[in-house]
MARKEDO-376810 format. One line per 4 residues: for each residue x, y, z of C-alpha. Coordinates in steps of 0.001 Angstrom, whole numbers. Layout:
X Y Z ~ ...
***
This chain:
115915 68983 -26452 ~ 116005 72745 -27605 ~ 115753 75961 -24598 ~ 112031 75805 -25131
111267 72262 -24306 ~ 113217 72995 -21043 ~ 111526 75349 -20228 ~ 108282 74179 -20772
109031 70762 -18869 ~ 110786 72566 -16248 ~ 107735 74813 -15453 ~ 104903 71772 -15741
107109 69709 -13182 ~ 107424 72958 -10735 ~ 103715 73394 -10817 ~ 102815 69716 -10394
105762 69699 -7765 ~ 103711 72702 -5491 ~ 100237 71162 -6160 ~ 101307 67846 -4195
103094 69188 -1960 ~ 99642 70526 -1150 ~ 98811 67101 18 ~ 97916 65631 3899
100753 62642 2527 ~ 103951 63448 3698 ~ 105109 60978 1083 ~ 103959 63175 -1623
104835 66261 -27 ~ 108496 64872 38 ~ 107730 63919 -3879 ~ 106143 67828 -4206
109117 69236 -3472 ~ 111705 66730 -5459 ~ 109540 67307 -8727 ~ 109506 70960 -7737
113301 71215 -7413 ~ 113704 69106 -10521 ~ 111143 71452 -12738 ~ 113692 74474 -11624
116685 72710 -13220 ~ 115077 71816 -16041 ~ 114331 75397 -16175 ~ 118060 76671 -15691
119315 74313 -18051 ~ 116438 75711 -20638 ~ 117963 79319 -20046 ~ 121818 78306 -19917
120928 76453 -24019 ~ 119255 80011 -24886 ~ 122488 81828 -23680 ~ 124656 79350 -25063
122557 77842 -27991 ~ 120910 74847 -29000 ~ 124640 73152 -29786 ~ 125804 72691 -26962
***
């Protein structure tokens, strides 16, 4: 996966992530903030392949 993808997935898991953690379900609040925490890797990993390029 290139920086972009990454980054892309990374920010559509963060913002699904905050919109159940929204919910009365504690389950999917717990789930919220997993996918949430997830979509902000995906995200630094994104930004380390731009620094470091799409080789690595």
């Amino acid at each position: 996966m290139g920086e972009l993808t990454d980054k892309i997935k990374g920010n559509v898991n963060e913002a699904i992530g905050k919109v159940k953690q929204q919910s009365d379900n504690p389950d999917k609040r717990d789930e919220g903030a997993g996918q949430e925490i997830k979509g902000k890797g995906q995200q630094f990993i994104g930004k380390v392949k731009g620094a470091l390029g799409d080789d690595i």
